[in-house]
C-alpha positions in Angstrom: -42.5 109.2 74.3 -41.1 107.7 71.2 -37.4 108.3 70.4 -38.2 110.1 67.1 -40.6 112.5 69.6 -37.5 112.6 72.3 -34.9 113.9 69.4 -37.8 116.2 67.8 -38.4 117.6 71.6 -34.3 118.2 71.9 -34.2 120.2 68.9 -37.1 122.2 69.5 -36.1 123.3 72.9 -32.1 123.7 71.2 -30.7 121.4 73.6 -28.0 118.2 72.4 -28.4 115.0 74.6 -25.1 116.0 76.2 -27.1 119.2 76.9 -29.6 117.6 78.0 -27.2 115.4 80.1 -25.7 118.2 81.9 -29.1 119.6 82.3 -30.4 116.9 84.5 -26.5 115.8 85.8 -26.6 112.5 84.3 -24.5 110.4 82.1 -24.6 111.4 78.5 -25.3 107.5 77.6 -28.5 107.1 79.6 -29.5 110.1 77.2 -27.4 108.1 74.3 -29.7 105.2 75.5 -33.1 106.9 75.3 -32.6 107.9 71.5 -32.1 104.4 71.2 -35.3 103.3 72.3 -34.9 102.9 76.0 -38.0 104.0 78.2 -38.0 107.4 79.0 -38.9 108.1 82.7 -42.7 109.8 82.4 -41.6 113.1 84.9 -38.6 113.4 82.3 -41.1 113.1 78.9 -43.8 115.4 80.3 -40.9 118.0 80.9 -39.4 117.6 77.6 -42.8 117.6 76.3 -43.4 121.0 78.0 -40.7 122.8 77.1 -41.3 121.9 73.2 -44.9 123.1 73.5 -43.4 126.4 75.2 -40.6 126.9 72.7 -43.2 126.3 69.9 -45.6 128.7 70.9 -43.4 131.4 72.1 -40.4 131.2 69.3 -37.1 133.2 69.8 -37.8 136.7 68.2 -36.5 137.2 64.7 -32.9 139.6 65.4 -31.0 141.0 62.5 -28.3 143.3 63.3 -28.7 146.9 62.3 -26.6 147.8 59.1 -24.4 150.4 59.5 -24.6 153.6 58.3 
């Protein structure tokens, strides 16, 4: 996974890296470090990689609030 995927797979899913930190209970710079360029562990890519498939297909519904009356 390329960085440029990695960042593109964040904002799909909605996450920040310090989400995405918290998420798997890690330091935020080994996230920092992955945008950078870093190798990306394959179990961690193929997740990411999941959820952005998932969020692409199945996008949050469109919600307006009712006007009032």
């Amino acid at each position: 996974m390329t960085p440029d995927r990695f960042r593109a797979c964040l904002d799909q899913i909605g996450w920040s890296q310090r989400g995405l930190a918290a998420r798997l209970q890690m330091d935020e710079r080994q996230v920092r470090r992955w945008t950078a360029g870093a190798d990306i562990p394959r179990p961690i890519a193929a997740w990411l990689e999941t959820l952005a498939q998932a969020h692409e297909r199945h996008p949050a519904p469109q919600w307006r609030a009712a006007r009032a009356a």
